[in-house]
TORROKOL-438024 format. One record per residue (C-alpha): residue number from 1; residue in one letter; x, y negated, z. Coordinates in steps of 0.25 Angstrom, whole numbers. Example, Ala and Ser with C-alpha at 12.3 -4.5 7.8 and 13.67 -1.06 7.14 Angstrom:
2
  pos  code     xx     yy     zz
    1     a     49     18     31
    2     s     55      4     29
***
This chain:
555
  pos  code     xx     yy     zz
    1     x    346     56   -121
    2     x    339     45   -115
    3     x    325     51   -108
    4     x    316     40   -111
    5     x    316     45   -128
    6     x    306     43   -136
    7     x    303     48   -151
    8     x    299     37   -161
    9     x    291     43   -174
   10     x    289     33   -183
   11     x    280     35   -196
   12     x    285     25   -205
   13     x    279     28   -219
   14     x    267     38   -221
   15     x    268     37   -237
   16     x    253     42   -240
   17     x    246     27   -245
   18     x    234     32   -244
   19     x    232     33   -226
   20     x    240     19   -227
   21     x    246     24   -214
   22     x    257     13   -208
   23     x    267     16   -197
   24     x    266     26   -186
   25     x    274     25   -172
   26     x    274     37   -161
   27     x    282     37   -148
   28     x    283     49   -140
   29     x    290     50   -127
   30     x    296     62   -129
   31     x    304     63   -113
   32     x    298     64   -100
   33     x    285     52   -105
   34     x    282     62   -115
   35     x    267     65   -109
   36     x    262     51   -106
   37     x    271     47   -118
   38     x    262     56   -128
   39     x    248     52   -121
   40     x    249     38   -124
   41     x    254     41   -139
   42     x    241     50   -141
   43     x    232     40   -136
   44     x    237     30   -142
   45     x    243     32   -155
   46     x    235     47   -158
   47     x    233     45   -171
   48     x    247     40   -175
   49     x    252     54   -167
   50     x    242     62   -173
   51     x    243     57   -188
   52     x    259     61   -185
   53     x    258     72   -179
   54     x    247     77   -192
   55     x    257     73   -203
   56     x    269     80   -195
   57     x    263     93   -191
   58     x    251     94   -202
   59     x    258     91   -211
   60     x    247     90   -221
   61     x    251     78   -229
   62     x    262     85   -239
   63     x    259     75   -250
   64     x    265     63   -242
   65     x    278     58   -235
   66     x    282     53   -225
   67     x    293     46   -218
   68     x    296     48   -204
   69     x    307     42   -195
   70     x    310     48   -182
   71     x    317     37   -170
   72     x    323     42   -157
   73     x    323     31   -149
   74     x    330     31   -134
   75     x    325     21   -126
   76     x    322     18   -110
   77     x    312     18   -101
   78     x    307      4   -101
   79     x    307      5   -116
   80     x    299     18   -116
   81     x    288     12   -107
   82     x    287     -2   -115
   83     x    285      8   -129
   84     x    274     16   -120
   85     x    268      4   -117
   86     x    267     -2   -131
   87     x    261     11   -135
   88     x    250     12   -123
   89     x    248     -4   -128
   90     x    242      3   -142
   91     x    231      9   -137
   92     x    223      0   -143
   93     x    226      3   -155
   94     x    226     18   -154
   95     x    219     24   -167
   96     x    204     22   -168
   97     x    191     32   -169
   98     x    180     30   -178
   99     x    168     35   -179
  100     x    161     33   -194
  101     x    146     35   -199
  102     x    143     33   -212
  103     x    128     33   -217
  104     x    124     45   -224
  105     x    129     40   -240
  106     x    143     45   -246
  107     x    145     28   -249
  108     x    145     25   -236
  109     x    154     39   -231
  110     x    165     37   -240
  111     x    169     22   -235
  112     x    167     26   -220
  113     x    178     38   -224
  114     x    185     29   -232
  115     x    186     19   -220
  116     x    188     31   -212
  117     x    199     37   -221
  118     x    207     23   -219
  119     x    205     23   -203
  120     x    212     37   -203
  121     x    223     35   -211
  122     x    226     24   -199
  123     x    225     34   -190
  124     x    211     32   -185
  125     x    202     43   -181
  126     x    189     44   -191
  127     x    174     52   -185
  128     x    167     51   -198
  129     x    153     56   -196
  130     x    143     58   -206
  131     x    133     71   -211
  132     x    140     85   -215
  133     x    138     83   -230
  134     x    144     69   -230
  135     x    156     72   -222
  136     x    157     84   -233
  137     x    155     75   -246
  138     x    165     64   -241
  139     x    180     68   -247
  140     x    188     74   -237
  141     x    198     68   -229
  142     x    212     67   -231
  143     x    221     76   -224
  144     x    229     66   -219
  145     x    219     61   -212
  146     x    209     73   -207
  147     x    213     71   -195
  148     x    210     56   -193
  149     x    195     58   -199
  150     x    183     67   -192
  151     x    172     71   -199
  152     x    159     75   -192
  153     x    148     78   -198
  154     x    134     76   -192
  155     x    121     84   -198
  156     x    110     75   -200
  157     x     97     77   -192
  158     x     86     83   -201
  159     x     77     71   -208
  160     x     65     78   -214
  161     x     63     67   -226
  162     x     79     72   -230
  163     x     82     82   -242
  164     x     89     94   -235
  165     x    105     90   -235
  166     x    101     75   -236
  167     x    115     70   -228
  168     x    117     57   -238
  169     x    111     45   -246
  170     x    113     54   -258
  171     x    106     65   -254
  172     x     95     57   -252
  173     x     84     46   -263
  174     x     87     32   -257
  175     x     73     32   -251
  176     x     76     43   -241
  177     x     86     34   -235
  178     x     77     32   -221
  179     x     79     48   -218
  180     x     93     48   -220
  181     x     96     37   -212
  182     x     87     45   -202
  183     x     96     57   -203
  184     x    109     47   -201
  185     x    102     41   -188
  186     x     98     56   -182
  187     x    116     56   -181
  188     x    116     47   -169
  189     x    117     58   -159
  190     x    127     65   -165
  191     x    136     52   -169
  192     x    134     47   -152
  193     x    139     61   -148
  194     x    152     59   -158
  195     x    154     45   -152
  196     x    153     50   -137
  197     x    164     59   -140
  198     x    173     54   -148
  199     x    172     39   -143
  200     x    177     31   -155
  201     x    182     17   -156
  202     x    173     15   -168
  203     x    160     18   -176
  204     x    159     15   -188
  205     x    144     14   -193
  206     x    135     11   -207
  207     x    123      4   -210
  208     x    114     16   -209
  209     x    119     19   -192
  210     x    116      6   -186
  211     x    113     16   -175
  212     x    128     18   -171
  213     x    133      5   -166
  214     x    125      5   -154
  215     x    128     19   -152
  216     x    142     17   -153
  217     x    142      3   -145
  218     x    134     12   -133
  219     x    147     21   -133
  220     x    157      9   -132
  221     x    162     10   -147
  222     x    162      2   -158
  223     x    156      1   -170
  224     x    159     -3   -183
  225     x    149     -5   -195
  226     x    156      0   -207
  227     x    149     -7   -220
  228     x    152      2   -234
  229     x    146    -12   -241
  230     x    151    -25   -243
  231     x    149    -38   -233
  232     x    139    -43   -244
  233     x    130    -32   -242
  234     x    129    -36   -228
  235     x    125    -50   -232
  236     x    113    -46   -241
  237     x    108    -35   -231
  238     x    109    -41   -218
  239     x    106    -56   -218
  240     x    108    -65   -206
  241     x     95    -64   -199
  242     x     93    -80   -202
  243     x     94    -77   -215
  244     x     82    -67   -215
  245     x     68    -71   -218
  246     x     55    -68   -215
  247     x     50    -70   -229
  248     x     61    -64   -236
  249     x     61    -61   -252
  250     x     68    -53   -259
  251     x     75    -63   -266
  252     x     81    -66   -255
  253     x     87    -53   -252
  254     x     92    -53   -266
  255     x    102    -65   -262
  256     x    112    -69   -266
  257     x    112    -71   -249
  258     x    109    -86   -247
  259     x    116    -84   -231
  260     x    129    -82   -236
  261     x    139    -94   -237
  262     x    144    -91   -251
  263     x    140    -91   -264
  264     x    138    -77   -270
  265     x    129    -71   -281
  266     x    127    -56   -274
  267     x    113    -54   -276
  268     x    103    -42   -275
  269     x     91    -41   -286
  270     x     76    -40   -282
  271     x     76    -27   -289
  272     x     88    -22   -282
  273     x     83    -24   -268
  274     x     69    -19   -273
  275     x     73     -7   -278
  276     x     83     -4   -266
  277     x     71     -4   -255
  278     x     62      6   -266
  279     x     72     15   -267
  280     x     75     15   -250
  281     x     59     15   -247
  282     x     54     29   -244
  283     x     41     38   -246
  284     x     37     32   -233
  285     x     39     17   -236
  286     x     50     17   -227
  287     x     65     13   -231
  288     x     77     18   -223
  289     x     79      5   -214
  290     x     95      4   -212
  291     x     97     -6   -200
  292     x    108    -15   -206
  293     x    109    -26   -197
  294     x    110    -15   -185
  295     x    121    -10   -191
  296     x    127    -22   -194
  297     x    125    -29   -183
  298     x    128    -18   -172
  299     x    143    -15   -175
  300     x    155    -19   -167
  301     x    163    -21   -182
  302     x    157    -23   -196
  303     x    165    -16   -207
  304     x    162    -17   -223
  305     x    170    -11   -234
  306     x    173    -22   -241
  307     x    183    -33   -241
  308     x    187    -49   -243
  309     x    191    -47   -256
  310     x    177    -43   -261
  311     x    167    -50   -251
  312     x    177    -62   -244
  313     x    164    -71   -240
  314     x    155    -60   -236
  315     x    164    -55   -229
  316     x    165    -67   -221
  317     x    151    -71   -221
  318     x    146    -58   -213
  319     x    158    -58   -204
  320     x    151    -75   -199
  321     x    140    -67   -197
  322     x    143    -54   -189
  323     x    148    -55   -174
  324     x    156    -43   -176
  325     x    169    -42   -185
  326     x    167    -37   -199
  327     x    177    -31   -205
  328     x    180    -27   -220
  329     x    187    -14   -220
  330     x    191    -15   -236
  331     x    186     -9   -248
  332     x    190      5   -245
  333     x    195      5   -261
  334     x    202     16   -266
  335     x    216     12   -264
  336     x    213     13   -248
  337     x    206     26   -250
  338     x    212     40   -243
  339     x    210     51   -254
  340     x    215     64   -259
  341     x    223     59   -272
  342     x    229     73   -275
  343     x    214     80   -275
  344     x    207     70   -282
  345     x    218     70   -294
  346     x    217     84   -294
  347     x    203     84   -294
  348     x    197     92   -308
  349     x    187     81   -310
  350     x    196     70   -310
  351     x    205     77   -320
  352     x    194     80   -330
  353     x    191     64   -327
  354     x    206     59   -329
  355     x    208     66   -340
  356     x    194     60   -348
  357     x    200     46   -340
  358     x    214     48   -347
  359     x    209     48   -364
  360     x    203     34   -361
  361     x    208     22   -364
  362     x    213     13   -351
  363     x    199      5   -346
  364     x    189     11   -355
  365     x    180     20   -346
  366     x    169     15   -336
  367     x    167     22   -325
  368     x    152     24   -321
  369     x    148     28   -307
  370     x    136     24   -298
  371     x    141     33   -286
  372     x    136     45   -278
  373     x    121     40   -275
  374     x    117     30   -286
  375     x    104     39   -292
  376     x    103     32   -306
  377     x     88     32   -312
  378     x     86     41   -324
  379     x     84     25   -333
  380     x     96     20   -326
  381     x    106     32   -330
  382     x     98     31   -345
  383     x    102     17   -345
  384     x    116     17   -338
  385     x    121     29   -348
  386     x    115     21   -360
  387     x    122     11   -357
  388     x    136     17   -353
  389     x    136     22   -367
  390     x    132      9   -375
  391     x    143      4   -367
  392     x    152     11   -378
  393     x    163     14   -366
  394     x    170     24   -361
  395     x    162     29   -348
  396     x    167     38   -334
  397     x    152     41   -327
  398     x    151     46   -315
  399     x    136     52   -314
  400     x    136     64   -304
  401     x    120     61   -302
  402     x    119     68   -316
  403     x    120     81   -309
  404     x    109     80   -300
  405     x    101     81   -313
  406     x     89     70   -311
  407     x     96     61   -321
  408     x    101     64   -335
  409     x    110     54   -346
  410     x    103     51   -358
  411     x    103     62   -369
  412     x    116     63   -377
  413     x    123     53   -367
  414     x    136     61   -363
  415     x    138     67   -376
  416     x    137     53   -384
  417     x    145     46   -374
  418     x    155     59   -371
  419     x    168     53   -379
  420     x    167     40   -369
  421     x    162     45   -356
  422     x    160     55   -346
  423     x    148     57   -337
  424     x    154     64   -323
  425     x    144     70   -318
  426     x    151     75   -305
  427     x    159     70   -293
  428     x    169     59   -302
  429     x    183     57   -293
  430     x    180     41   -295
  431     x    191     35   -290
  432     x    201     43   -299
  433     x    194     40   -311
  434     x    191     24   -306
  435     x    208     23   -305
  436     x    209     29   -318
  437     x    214     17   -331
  438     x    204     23   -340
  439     x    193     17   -332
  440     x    189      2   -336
  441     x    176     -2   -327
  442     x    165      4   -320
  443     x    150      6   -319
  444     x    145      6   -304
  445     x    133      4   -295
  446     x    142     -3   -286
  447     x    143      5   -274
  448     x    152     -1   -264
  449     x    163      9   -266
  450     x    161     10   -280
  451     x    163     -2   -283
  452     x    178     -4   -274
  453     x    182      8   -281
  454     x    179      3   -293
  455     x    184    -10   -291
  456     x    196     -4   -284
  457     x    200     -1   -297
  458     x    200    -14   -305
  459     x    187     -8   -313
  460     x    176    -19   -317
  461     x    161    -15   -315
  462     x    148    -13   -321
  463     x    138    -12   -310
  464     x    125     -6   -309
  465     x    120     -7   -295
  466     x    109      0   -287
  467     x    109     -3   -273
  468     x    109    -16   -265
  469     x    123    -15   -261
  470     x    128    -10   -276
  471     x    121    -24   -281
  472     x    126    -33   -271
  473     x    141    -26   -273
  474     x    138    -27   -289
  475     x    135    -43   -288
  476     x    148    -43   -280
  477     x    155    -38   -290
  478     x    149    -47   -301
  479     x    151    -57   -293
  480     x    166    -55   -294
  481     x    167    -52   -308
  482     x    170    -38   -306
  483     x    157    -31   -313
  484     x    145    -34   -323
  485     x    133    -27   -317
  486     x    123    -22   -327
  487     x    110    -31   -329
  488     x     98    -25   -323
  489     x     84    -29   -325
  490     x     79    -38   -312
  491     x     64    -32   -313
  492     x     69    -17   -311
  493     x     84    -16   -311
  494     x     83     -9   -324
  495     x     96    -10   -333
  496     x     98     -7   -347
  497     x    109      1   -356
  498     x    113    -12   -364
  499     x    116    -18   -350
  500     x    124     -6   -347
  501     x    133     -7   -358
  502     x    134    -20   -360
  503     x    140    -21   -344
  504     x    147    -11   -345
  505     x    154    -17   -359
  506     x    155    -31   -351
  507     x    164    -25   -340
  508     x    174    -16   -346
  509     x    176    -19   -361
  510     x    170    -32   -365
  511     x    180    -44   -366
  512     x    170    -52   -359
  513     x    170    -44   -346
  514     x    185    -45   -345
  515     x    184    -52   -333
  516     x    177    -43   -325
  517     x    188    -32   -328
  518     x    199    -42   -326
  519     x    191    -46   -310
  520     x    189    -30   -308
  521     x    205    -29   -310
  522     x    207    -41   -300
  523     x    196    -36   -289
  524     x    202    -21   -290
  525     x    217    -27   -284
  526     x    211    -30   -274
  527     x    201    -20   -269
  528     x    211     -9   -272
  529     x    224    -17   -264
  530     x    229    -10   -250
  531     x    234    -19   -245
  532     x    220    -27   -243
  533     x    212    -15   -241
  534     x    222     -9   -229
  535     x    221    -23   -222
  536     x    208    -21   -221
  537     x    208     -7   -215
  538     x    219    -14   -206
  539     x    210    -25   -201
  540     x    197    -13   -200
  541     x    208     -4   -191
  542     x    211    -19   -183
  543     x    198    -21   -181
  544     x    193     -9   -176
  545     x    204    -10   -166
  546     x    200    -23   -161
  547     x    184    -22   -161
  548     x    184     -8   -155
  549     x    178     -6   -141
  550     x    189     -9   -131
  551     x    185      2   -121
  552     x    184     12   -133
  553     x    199     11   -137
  554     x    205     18   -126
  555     x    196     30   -129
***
């Protein structure tokens, strides 16, 4: 046998659509080149080598198949140096390391790891650093991926003003905002030791750690600045500095924004923005003083779940005005989403759910959910639940706050409407029950990944927004023909039963609302297609490839 042989493995198919892994080439020099051979096949392609060598040996992925074919190639000297070379060439795109650090609040963790998830299903390595209750409340990583994703978890310094165990936004009333972002800024240590040592090609950064950028810019790495929010939010909350004025009213912040070079009817109300900067004030007058601009302006990349298809214009506006690139990364909707399948469908709750889902008629039930840290008033859930049950429909409601016991339903409520509707007053498996037929629309605040998931699924939408982001994505969606939004008063907010009921009617059984069912279907193709949502994590990967820090790549 000739003596210049070298092995070929080729992983041509790895069936499991969820890691959307693609082709997989090794060469190993397995003759007298075997040493230098291995070097450069570790440095360069590690992650391709380790991911093999985890699915052969591990074997901890019995539920999925694959195919592998095994070349023996005999070739000669000259041709073995010229395939060295081309591998030596690939160090530029050896696999990348990130390090992510999502503010203190489960709706901006679960889209960094989802981000995070996608990048290691590539093959990229993941640090995700956050506090140790919220790296233990996120879902736990797939096996097949463990070995891709780090999770470190950083105590939080002591903050006096902080309830004990205080790791989180929900932990915490709104107006103790400032002491939480006090305790997030007291990681800045910790996180510069973890950069020094691991020396990633990237950070990836909130709105809440403007703090980071030059951090990471000091140790020759780049930052990305990883928005959970759509470009439109940019566009409200950052104006060009031209455009800011020294007498400015607060008509003006309401917009829509006149600097923008399209028409648009996404607006904010007096009340909304009012009531926003009450509820963040604190005892001492102060409010918690998020930096946006720095943390817009001081990144190398600027990421935003979102996409074309949802926000085009905005998109392109904001890209005139940054100097650095901005990238969508997708919607992150469900379909791209790495899960546990088998334990969620296997999970007790959900088949006590199904089975109530399976005795109701195809589109009849409104689900109604207002997410983890949506703290309804007393007159607000009076109100909602009144209305829900003038509504006549059938009814899925997702009310875990219930438990705390500082808010109660109105008397007789679940037992009038108990034929109809079920109040879940636990953890509800959302995504399971949004896939299900029975369910016709839904009822929600509009938080971002609320809404994609819904949406995801075809559902039209009754919105009842609280925050300034959840109005501005609740216009969006109006705008679109995609949801009616319950009428509020402009003096207070305030919103009635009868206004209840007669939105939630409109959207999902009402003749008159077809069209807003029939554009939900239409907007549903295409937030939940792969194929437009993996070109997006393609151009991410592309991008942090090209943007990176050239003398960081040969780390």
């Amino acid at each position: 046998m000739n003596s210049q042989c070298i092995w070929s493995i080729n992983m041509i198919r790895y069936i499991n659509y969820s890691m959307n892994l693609k082709y997989y080439f090794l060469v190993i020099n397995v003759t007298e080149g075997v040493i230098s051979s291995y070097n450069i096949l570790v440095e360069c392609e590690t992650y391709r080598l380790r991911l093999l060598l985890y699915l052969q040996l591990l074997h901890t992925l019995p539920n999925h198949i694959f195919n592998f074919y095994i070349f023996f190639l005999l070739i000669h000297t000259k041709q073995i140096q010229v395939s060295m070379g081309s591998i030596a060439n690939e160090d530029s795109n050896k696999p990348l390391h990130i390090v992510m650090l999502p503010w203190l609040a489960m709706g901006h963790i679960y889209p960094y790891f989802e981000v995070a998830k996608i990048l290691a299903s590539k093959g990229h390595t993941v640090t995700f650093i956050n506090s140790p209750k919220n790296i233990d409340q996120m879902p736990k990583t797939p096996k097949t991926i463990e070995p891709f994703i780090k999770l470190v978890r950083l105590p939080l310094p002591h903050i006096e003003q902080l309830p004990p165990g205080a790791e989180n936004t929900m932990d915490i009333q709104p107006n103790m905002n400032r002491f939480l972002k006090q305790a997030y800024e007291g990681l800045q240590d910790d996180v510069t030791e973890i950069l020094k040592t691991s020396k990633p090609d990237w950070v990836f950064y909130d709105f809440a750690s403007g703090w980071l950028a030059p951090i990471a810019k000091s140790l020759n790495i780049a930052a990305a600045h990883y928005n959970i929010t759509p470009a439109w939010n940019k566009c409200f909350f950052d104006p060009p500095k031209d455009q800011v004025k020294t007498n400015f009213k607060l008509e003006d912040m309401c917009g829509p924004p006149k600097w923008v070079p399209f028409q648009t009817t996404i607006h904010l109300k007096p009340y909304e923005i009012i009531r926003a900067f009450t509820a963040l004030r604190n005892e001492s007058g102060g409010i918690a003083g998020f930096d946006l601009n720095k943390a817009y302006s001081s990144c190398d990349l600027f990421l935003l779940r979102t996409s074309r298809e949802l926000e085009g214009e905005w998109l392109d506006y904001i890209s005139e005005q940054y100097k650095v690139p901005v990238v969508p990364v997708g919607l992150l909707p469900p379909s791209m989403q790495i899960r546990d399948d088998e334990e969620e469908e296997n999970n007790p709750d959900w088949v006590k759910i199904k089975g109530w889902l399976d005795s109701r008629e195809s589109s009849s039930v409104v689900y109604i959910g207002f997410g983890s840290e949506l703290k309804l008033s007393q007159n607000d859930l009076t109100e909602l639940a009144h209305g829900i049950e003038l509504s006549g429909l059938s009814f899925f409601w997702a009310l875990k706050n219930l438990k705390e016991g500082t808010l109660e339903l109105p008397e007789g409520f679940e037992e009038r409407t108990k034929e109809r509707g079920i109040v879940w007053k636990t953890w509800a498996p959302q995504l399971k029950i949004l896939a299900h037929g029975a369910i016709g629309g839904c009822m929600s605040h509009c938080g971002s990944g609320s809404v994609i998931e819904k949406v995801h699924f075809g559902h039209v939408l009754v919105t009842l927004p609280y925050l300034l982001d959840q109005c501005l994505f609740s216009r969006a969606l109006v705008e679109k023909g995609v949801a009616v939004e319950v009428p509020r008063s402009e003096e207070d907010g305030s919103f009635t039963r009868d206004s209840v009921a007669h939105s939630l009617r409109l959207a999902i059984v009402d003749e008159e609302g077809s069209s807003f069912r029939n554009n939900a279907k239409e907007l549903g193709k295409v937030f939940s297609s792969k194929d437009i949502h993996n070109q997006y994590i393609d151009d991410l990967i592309a991008a942090l490839y090209k943007y990176r820090n050239p003398s960081n790549s040969n780390n």
